[in-house]
C-alpha angles and dihedrals in degrees: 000000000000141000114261110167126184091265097074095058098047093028111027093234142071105239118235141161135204106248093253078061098050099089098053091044093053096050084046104052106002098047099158106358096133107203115026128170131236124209107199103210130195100226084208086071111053096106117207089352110107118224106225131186115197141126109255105170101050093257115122089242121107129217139189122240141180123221102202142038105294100240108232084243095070095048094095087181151011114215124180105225113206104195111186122095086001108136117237081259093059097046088057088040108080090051113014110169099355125112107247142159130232136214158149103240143010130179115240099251090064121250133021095095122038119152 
């Protein structure tokens, strides 16, 4: 299996952040969204998909992105992220400097569905 969110098809990438980058990724696309989910990926394992960093949107700020369906033997670890009432230091805490992936939902046989 593999991660294929919306996104690649729309997009032509998976979207991920390095953990300093989580915080600010979750209050810009994931405002109020209670309980998400954090794939922690080796970047050494994607396969055929190309990590790329680059700024999409115009903004100054570089991301990285996948293009490619992330294959399920690069995800190293699931966390359940719980947002609210979490200080800017807890958010950053779970994945500090490691390439992951957020979202809202997963099936539990990680990862078909990711977005």
């Amino acid at each position: 299996g593999s991660i294929a969110p919306d996104s690649l098809t729309s997009e032509g990438f998976v979207h991920c952040s390095w953990g300093r980058q989580v915080a600010g990724t979750v209050d810009r696309h994931f405002g109020g969204v209670p309980d998400l989910l954090v794939l922690e990926l080796d970047p050494g394992a994607l396969g055929g998909a190309e990590l790329v960093e680059e700024d999409t949107a115009g903004t100054g700020a570089v991301f990285p992105h996948v293009y490619g369906p992330v294959p399920r033997a690069a995800v190293r670890e699931v966390l359940r992220l719980r947002w609210p009432g979490a200080t800017a230091g807890d958010r950053a805490s779970p994945v500090g400097r490691r390439l992951v992936a957020v979202g809202r939902r997963c099936c539990r046989r990680c990862c078909r569905r990711f977005s």
